[in-house]
C-alpha positions, 0 to 999 in steps of 0.5 A: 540559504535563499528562500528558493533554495530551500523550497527546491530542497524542501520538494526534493525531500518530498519526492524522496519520501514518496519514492521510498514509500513506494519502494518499500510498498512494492517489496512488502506486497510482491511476496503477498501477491506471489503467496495469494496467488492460489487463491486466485486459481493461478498456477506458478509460471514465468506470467505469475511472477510478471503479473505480481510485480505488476500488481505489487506496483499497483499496491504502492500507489495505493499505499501512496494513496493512504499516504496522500489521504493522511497528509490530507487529513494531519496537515503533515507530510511526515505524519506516518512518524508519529500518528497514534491512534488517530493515524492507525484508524486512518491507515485501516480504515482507508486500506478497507475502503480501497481493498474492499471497493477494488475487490468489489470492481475487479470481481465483478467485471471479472477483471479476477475471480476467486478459487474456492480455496479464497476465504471471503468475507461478504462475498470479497476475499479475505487476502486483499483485505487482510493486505492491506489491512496488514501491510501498510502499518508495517510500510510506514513503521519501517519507513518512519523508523529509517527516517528517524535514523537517517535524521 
């Protein structure tokens, strides 16, 4: 195989798991959205569902984003499949940066606000928080594991 040959499949392997990992970013958030949705003092209507879809994309480019961050700091693409401590450290600690960083934008500009009913923690929502403290680990879990399997 020529060197160029196999760079053009090395990318194509690339892409393919940064589209799989948004995929399965956007399946895992859609539900979160559609179940936190009272806690924003949103009722259920067709506009519901289109904006936790849209949400939902938003997510799986910040899953990605911790993904990028990772690649960054292991110097490995894969670095999800077997990451140890270190990887869940990052994983948590960049979903808090982001969660809590947009939280704080979004609310106050008023781009969303909380119902009552919205659990906080120092004035930010608890659900986004939890999301993707929660949520991430179990992308790349899956991810990691179907890669294995595919391998």
């Amino acid at each position: 195989m020529s060197s160029s040959n196999f760079e053009a499949q090395r990318r194509s392997r690339g892409w393919s798991l940064v589209a799989t990992i948004f995929a399965v970013a956007v399946l895992f958030n859609y539900p979160w959205e559609l179940a936190q949705m009272p806690l924003y003092g949103a009722s259920y209507d067709g506009r519901t569902f289109l904006y936790c879809f849209l949400a939902s994309l938003g997510d799986g480019l910040l899953v990605l984003l911790i993904f990028a961050a990772g690649w960054i700091v292991f110097r490995r693409r894969e670095w999800f499949v077997r990451h140890g401590a270190r990887g869940y450290l990052l994983m948590l600690a960049a979903g808090l940066i982001i969660a809590v960083g947009i939280e704080r934008v979004a609310v106050g500009t008023g781009q969303w606000l909380y119902a009552e009913q919205m659990p906080r923690v120092l004035g930010v929502g608890l659900a986004p928080i939890a999301q993707m403290l929660v949520l991430p680990p179990l992308i790349f879990r899956l991810v990691a594991a179907w890669r294995r399997r595919s391998a």
